[in-house]
NUNURO-764670 format. One record per residue: x, y, z of N, C-alpha, C in turn. Coordinates in steps of 0.1 Angstrom, whole numbers, padded with zeros to 4 digits, always signed. Example, Ala and Ser with C-alpha at 12.3 -4.5 7.8 and 13.67 -1.06 7.14 Angstrom:
2
+0132-0057+0078+0123-0045+0078+0132-0033+0078;+0128-0022+0071+0137-0011+0071+0129+0000+0079;
% end
This chain:
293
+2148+1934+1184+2142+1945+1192+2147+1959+1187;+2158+1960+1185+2164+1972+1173+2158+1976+1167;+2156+1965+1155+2151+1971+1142+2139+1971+1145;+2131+1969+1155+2117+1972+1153+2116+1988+1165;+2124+1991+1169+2123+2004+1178+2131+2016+1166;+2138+2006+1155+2141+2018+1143+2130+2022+1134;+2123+2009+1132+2114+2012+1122+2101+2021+1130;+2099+2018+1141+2088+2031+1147+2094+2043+1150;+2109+2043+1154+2111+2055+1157+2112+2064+1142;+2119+2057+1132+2116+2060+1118+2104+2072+1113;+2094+2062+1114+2082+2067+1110+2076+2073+1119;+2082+2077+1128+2077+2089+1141+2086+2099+1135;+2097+2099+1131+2105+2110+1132+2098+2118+1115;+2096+2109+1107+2091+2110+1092+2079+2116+1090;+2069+2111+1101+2062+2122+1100+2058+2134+1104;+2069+2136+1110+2072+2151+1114+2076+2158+1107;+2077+2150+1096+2085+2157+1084+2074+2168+1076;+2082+2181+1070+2066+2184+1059+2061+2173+1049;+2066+2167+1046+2062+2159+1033+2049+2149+1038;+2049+2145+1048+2041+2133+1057+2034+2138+1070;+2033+2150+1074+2029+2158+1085+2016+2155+1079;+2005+2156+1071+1997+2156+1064+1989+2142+1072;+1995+2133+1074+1990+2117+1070+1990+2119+1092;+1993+2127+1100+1989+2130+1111+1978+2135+1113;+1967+2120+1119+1953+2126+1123+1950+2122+1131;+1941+2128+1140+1935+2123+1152+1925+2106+1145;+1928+2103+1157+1915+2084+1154+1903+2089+1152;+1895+2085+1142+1885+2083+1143+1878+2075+1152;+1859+2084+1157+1854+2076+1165+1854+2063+1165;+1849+2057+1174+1852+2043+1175+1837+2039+1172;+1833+2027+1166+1824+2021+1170+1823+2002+1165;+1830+2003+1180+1838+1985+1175+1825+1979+1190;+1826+1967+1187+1822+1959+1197+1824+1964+1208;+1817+1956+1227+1821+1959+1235+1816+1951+1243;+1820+1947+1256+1812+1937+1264+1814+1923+1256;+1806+1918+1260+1804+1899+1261+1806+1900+1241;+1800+1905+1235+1802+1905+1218+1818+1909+1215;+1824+1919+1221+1838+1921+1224+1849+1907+1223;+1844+1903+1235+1850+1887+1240+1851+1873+1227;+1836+1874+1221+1835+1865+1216+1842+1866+1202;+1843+1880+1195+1850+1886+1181+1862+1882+1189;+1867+1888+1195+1884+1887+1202+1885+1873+1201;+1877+1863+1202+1883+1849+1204+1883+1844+1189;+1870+1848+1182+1873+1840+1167+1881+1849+1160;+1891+1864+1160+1900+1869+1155+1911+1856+1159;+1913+1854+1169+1925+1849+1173+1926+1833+1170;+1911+1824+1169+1915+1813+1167+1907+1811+1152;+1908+1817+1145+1904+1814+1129+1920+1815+1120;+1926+1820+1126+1940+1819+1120+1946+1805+1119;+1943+1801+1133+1954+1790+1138+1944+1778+1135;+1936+1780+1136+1923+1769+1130+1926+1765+1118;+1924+1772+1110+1930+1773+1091+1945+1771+1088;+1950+1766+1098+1966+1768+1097+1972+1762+1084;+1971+1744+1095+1976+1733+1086+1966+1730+1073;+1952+1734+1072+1944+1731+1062+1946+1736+1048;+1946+1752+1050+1951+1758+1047+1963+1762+1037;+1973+1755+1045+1989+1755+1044+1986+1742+1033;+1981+1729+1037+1982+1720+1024+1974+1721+1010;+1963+1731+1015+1959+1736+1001+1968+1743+0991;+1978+1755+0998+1986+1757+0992+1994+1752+0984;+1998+1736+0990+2009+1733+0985+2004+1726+0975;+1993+1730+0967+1989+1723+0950+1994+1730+0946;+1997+1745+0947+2004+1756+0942+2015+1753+0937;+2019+1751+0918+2031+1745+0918+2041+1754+0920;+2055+1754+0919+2064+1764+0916+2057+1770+0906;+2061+1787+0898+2063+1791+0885+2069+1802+0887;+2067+1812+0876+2075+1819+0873+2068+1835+0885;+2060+1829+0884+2048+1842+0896+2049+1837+0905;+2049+1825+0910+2050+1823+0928+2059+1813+0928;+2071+1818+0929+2084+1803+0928+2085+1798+0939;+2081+1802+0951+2087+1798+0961+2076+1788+0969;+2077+1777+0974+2066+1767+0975+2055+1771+0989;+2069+1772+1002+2061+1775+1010+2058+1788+1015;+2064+1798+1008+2061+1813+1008+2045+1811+0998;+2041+1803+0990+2029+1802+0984+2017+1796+0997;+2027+1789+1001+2015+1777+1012+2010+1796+1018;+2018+1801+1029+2016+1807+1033+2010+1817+1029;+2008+1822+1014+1998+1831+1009+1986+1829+1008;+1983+1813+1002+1972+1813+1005+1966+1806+1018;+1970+1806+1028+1965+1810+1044+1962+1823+1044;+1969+1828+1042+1969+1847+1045+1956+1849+1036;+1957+1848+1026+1941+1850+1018+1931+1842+1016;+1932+1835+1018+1918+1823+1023+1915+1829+1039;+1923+1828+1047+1919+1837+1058+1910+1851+1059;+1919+1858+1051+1913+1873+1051+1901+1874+1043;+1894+1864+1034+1885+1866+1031+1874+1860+1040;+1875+1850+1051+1869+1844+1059+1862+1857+1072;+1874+1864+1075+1875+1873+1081+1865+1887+1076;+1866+1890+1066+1861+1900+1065+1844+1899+1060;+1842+1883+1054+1832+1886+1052+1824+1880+1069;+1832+1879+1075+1826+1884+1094+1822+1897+1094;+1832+1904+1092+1830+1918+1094+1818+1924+1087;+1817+1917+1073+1812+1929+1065+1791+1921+1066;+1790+1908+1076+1778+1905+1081+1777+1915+1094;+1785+1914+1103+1785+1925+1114+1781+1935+1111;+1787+1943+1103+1789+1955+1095+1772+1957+1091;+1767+1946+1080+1752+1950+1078+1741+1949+1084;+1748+1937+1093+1736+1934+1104+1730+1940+1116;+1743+1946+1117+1746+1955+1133+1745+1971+1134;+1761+1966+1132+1768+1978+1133+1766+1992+1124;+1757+1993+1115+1757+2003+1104+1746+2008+1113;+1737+2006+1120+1726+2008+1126+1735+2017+1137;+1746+2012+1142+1749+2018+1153+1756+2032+1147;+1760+2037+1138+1767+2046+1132+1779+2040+1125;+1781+2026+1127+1797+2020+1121+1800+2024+1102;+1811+2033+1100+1811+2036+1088+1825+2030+1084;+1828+2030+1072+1843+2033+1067+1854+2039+1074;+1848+2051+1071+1856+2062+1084+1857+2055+1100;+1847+2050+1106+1852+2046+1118+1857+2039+1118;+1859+2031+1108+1869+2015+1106+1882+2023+1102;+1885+2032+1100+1904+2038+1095+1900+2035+1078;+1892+2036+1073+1889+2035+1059+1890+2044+1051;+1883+2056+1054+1880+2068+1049+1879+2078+1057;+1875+2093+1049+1874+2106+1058+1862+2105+1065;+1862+2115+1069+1847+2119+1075+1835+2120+1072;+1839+2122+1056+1825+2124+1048+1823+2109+1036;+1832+2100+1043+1826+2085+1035+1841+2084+1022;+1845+2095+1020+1855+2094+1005+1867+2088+1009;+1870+2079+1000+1885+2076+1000+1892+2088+0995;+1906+2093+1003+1916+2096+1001+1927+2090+0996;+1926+2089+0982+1935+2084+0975+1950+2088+0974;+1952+2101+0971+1963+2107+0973+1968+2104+0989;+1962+2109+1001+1966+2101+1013+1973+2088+1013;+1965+2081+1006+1967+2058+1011+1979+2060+1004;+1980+2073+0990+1996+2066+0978+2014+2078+0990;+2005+2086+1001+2017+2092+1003+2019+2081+1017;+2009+2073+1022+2016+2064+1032+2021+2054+1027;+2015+2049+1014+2025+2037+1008+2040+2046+1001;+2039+2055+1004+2057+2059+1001+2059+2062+1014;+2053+2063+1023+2060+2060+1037+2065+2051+1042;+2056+2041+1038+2057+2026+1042+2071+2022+1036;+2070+2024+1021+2084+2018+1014+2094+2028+1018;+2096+2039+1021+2106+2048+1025+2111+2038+1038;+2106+2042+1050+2109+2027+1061+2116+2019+1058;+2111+2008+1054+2112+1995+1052+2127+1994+1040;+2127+2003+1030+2139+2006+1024+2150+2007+1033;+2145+2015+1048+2156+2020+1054+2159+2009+1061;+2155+2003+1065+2156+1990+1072+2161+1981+1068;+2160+1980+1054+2166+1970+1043+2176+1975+1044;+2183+1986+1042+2195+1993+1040+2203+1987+1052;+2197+1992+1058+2203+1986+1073+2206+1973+1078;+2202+1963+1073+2204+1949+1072+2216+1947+1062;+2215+1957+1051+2227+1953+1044+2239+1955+1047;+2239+1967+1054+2248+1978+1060+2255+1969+1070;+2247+1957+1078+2254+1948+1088+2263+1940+1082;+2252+1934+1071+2259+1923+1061+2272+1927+1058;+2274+1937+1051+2285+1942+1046+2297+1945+1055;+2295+1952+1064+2305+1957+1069+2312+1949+1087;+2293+1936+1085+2301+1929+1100+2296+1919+1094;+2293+1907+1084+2286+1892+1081+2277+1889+1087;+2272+1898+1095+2261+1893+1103+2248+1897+1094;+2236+1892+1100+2222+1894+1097+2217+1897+1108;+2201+1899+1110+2192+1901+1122+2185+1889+1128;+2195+1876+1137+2188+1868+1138+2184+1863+1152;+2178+1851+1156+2177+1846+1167+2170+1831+1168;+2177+1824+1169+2174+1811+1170+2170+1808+1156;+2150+1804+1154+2150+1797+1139+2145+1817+1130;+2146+1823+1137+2145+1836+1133+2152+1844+1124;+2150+1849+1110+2164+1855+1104+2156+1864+1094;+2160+1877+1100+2159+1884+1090+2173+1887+1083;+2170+1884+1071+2184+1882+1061+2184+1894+1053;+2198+1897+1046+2198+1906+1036+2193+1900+1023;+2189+1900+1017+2176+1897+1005+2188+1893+0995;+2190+1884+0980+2195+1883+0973+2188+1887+0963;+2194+1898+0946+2190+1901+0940+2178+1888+0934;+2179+1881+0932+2167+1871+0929+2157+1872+0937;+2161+1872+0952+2145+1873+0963+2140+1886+0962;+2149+1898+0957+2144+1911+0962+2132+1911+0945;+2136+1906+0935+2124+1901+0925+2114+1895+0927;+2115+1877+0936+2103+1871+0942+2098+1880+0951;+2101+1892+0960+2093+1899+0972+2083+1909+0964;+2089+1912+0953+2072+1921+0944+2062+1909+0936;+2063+1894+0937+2052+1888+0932+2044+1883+0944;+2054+1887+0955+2043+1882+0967+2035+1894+0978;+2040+1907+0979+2036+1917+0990+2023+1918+0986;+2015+1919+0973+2004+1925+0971+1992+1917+0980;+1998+1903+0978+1984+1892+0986+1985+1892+1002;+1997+1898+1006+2004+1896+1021+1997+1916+1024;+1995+1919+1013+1994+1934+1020+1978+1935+1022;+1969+1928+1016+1958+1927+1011+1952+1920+1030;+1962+1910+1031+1956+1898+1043+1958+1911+1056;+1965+1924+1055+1972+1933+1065+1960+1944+1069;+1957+1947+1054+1947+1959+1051+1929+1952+1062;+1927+1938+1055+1920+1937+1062+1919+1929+1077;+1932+1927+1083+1933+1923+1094+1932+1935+1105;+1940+1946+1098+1938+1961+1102+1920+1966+1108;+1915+1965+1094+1901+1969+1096+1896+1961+1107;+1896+1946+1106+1887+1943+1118+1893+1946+1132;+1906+1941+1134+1914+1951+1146+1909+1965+1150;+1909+1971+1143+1908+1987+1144+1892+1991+1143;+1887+1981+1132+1870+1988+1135+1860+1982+1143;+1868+1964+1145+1858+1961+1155+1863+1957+1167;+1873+1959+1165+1878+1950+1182+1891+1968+1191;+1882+1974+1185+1892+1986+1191+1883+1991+1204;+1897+1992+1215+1893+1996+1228+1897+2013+1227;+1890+2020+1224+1891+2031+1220+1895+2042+1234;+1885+2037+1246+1883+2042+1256+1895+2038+1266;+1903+2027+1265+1907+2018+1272+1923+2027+1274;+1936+2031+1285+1944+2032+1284+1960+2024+1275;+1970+2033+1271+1974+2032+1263+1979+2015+1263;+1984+2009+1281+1990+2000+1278+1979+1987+1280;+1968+1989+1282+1961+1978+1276+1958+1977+1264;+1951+1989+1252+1952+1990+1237+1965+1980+1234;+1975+1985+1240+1989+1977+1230+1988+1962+1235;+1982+1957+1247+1991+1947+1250+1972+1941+1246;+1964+1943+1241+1948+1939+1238+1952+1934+1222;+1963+1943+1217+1963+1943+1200+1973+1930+1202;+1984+1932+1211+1991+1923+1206+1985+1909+1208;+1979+1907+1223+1974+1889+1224+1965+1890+1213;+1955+1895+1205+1947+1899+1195+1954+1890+1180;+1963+1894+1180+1976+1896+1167+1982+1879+1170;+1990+1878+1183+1992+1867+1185+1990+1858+1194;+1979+1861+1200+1979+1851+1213+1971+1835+1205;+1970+1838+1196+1963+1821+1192+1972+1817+1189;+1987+1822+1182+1996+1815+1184+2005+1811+1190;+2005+1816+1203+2014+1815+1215+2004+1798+1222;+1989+1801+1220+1983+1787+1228+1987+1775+1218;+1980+1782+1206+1984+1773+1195+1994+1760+1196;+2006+1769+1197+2022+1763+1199+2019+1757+1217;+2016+1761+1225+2015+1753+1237+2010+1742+1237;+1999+1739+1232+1992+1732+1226+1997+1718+1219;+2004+1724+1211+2013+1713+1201+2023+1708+1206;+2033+1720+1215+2046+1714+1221+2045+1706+1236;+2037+1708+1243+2030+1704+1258+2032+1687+1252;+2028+1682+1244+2030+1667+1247+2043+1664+1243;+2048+1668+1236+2061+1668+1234+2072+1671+1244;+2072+1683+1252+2080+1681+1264+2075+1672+1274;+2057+1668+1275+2061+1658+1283+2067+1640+1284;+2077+1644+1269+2078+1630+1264+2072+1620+1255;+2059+1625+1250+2055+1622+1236+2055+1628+1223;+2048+1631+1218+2051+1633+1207+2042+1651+1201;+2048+1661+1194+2038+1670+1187+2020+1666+1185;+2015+1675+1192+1999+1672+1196+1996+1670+1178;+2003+1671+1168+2001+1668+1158+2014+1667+1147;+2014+1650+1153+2026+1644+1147+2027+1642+1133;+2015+1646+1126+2019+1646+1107+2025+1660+1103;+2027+1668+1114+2028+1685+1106+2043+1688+1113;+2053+1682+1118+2063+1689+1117+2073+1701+1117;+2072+1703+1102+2079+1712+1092+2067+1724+1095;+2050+1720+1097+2045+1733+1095+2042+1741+1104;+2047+1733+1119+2049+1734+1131+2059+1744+1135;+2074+1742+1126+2082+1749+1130+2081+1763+1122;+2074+1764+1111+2069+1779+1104+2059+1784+1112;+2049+1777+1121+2044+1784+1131+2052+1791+1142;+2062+1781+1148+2069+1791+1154+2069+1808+1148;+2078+1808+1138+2082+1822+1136+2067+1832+1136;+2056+1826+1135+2046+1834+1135+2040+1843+1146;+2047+1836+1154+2041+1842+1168+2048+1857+1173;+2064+1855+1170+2066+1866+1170+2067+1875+1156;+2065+1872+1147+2064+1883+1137+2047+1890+1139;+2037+1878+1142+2025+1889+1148+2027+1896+1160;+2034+1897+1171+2040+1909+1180+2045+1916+1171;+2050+1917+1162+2060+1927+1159+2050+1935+1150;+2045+1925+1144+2031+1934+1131+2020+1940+1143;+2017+1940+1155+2011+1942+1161+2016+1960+1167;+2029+1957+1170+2034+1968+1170+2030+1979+1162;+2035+1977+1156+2040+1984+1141+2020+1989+1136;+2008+1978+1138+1999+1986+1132+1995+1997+1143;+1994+1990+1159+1990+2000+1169+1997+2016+1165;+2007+2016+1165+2018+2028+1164+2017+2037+1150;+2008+2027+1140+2008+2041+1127+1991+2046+1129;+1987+2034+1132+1966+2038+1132+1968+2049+1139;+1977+2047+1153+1970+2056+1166+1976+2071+1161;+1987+2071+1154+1992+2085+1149+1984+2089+1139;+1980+2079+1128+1978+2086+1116+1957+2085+1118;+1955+2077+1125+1940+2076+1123+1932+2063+1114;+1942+2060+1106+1943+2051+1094+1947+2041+1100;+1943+2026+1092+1955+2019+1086+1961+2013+1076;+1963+2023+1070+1969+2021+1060+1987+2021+1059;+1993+2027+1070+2006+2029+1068+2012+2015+1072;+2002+2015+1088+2010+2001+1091+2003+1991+1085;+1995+1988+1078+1995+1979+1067+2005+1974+1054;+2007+1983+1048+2013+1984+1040+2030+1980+1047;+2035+1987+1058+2048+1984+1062+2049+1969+1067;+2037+1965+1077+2036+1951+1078+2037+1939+1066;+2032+1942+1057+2033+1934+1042+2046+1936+1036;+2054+1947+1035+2064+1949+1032+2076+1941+1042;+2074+1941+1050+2084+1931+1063+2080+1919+1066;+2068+1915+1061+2067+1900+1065+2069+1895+1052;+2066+1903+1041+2070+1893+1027+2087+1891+1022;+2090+1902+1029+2108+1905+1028+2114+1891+1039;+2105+1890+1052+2111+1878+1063+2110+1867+1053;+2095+1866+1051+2096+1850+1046+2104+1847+1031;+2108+1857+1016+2110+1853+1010+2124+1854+1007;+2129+1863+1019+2147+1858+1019+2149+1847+1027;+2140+1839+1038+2143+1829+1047+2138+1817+1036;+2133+1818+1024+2129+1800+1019+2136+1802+1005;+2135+1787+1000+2144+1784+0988+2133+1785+0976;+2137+1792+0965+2131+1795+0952+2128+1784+0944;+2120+1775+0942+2119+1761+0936+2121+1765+0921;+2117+1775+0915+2111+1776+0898+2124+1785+0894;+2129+1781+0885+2145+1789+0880+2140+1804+0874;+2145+1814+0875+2140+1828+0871+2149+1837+0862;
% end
């Protein structure tokens, strides 16, 4: 809870800064779903994740070790994240032609672009040095515990660890596909499922069941026969069972983290980018490197 009230107070205080004062903009209009079409996007955001889980997850694991993806189940997990986000967007981008373009739905009102349709490129490259500014600091700060008290940031099967020079190498062959699954989880979050109108603490607590409520049922789901004395509602998955765990709260925390930069900056690009940056740093200091480097 710390380090996630550091990393927003962070990037609140940073862009107050002159350097990043720039990347402060009002939200663009909205033009996301609403009503009964609302409901029904909100339900297949949330269970197309957890749907594709274990399928997913074993396609991955043809993925051998190498010298580009060493790490086995940090691979399983990427391609979920991108077999997903391509599933996902090309939802959006049928919506998008079918619907919504008629209604005014642009780039711009998805957090894409400016007003007038153009990517700001220079913009997207000063929030990805925002993003890694952050997340550096946060790194720092995990080591800074390491060092001076042996501890890490953990809790139960939870651990954010201080990185070992080998993982801080595997975390640049993996962020790009993990930032890619963020960019467009962002968009449809923010372009179609955004309660624009709606007060501040339903927006947050709409993004978060949004982000993680399929896997909060998900996990109910699986664990419910198990506390009552039988067995995992799916006794061949295990091991993929307990990597869901951690998912539930790292999408609260990625949930955070995107509400908190969109609603400042209008974009999302910051909290994309910082999301990919912290979930590729969780998972690839928590698993073992299979391929020698």
């Amino acid at each position: 809870m710390g380090f996630v009230s550091f990393i927003l107070g962070l990037g609140g205080m940073l862009l107050g800064t002159r350097t990043f004062a720039a990347s402060l903009r009002p939200e663009p209009a909205a033009r996301a779903l609403s009503g009964g079409p609302w409901w029904i996007g909100a339900i297949l955001f949330m269970a197309l994740p957890v749907l594709l889980f274990y399928p997913f997850l074993k396609l991955g694991a043809r993925i051998r070790a190498s010298w580009l993806f060493p790490q086995t189940i940090t691979s399983q997990i990427m391609v979920w994240a991108l077999l997903g986000s391509v599933l996902s967007l090309i939802l959006f981008l049928l919506w998008h032609f079918l619907s919504n373009r008629k209604a005014g739905g642009t780039a711009a009102t998805y957090g894409l672009a400016e007003s007038d349709g153009s990517i700001d490129w220079p913009a997207i490259a000063r929030e990805l040095l925002l993003a890694a500014i952050i997340v550096s600091a946060g790194w720092d700060l995990v080591l800074a515990s390491d060092h001076f008290f042996r501890i890490d940031f953990r809790f139960w099967i939870l651990a954010l660890k201080a990185p070992s020079p080998l993982q801080f190498g595997v975390f640049w062959r993996y962020v790009l596909p993990f930032a890619v699954f963020f960019l467009i989880q962002g968009t449809v979050l923010f372009g179609q499922l955004r309660l624009a109108k709606a007060g501040a603490p339903r927006r947050w607590w709409a993004n978060l069941m949004l982000m993680a409520g399929g896997f909060l049922l998900f996990l109910a789901l699986e664990y419910a026969p198990l506390f009552a004395g039988g067995t995992l509602l799916s006794p061949g998955e295990p091991l993929n069972t307990i990597v869901a765990i951690q998912f539930l709260p790292l999408m609260v925390v990625a949930s955070l983290v995107s509400t908190w930069f969109f609603e400042k900056t209008g974009r999302i690009y910051a909290g994309a980018f910082i999301n990919a940056m912290l979930v590729t740093w969780y998972i690839v200091a928590g698993q073992a490197t299979q391929f020698p480097l």
